[in-house]
C-alpha positions, -999 to 999 in steps of 0.1 A, spaced: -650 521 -280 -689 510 -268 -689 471 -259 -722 460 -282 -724 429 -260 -703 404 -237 -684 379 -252 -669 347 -235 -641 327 -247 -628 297 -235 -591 303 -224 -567 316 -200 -576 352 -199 -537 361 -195 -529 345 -227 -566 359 -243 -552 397 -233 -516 385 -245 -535 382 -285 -550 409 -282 -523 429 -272 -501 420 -292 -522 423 -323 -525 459 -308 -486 472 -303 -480 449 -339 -510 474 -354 -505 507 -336 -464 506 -345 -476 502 -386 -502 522 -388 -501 558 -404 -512 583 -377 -523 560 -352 -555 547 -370 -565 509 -360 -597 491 -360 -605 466 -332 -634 441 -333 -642 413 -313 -672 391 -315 -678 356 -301 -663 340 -331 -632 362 -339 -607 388 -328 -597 413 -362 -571 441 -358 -568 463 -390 -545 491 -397 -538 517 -422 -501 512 -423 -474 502 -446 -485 465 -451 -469 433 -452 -438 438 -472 -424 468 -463 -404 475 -424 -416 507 -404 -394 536 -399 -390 539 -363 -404 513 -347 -383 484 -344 -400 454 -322 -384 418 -309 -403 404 -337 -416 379 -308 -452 395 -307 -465 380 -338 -449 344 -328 -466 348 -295 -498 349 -308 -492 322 -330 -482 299 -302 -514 307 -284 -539 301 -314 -521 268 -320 -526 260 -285 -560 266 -285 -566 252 -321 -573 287 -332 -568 299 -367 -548 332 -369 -543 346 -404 -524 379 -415 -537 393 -449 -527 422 -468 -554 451 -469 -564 465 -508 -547 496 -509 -528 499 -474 -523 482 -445 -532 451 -429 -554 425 -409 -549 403 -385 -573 379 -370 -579 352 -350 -611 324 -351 -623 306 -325 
């Protein structure tokens, strides 16, 4: 991964790597083969993986299910919007405006 240039963001950088973290393990545990997408600009966070989208549970990986509520709780905080949309064909995206 090659940074293209900084980006600041107002908050708590605990709860900012908390996000994206979780966005990360939520991602990596539905995705086929490991295959993610991470960007990050100074208006948004998007996470997109090839996995087995929003409807279905994954076979061996079994979470909390507190990650996703997590980064909930944080956007609200912030007055972020954080939306999780099905992919066309497979997978998923999750993001997060500023």
């Amino acid at each position: 991964m090659m940074l293209q240039h900084e980006v600041y963001v107002r908050a708590n950088t605990l709860l900012l790597s908390a996000v994206i973290k979780n966005l990360l393990i939520n991602a990596f545990g539905c995705s086929v083969n490991g295959e993610v997408s991470l960007t990050i600009d100074e208006r948004s966070i998007q996470v997109i993986d090839n996995g087995i989208g929003l409807g279905a549970k994954p076979r061996g990986y079994e979470g909390f299910g507190v990650g996703l509520i997590l980064v909930e709780d944080i956007c609200k905080k912030y007055g972020w919007k954080f939306t999780l949309t099905e992919n066309k064909g497979k997978g998923c995206t999750a993001r997060v405006v500023f």
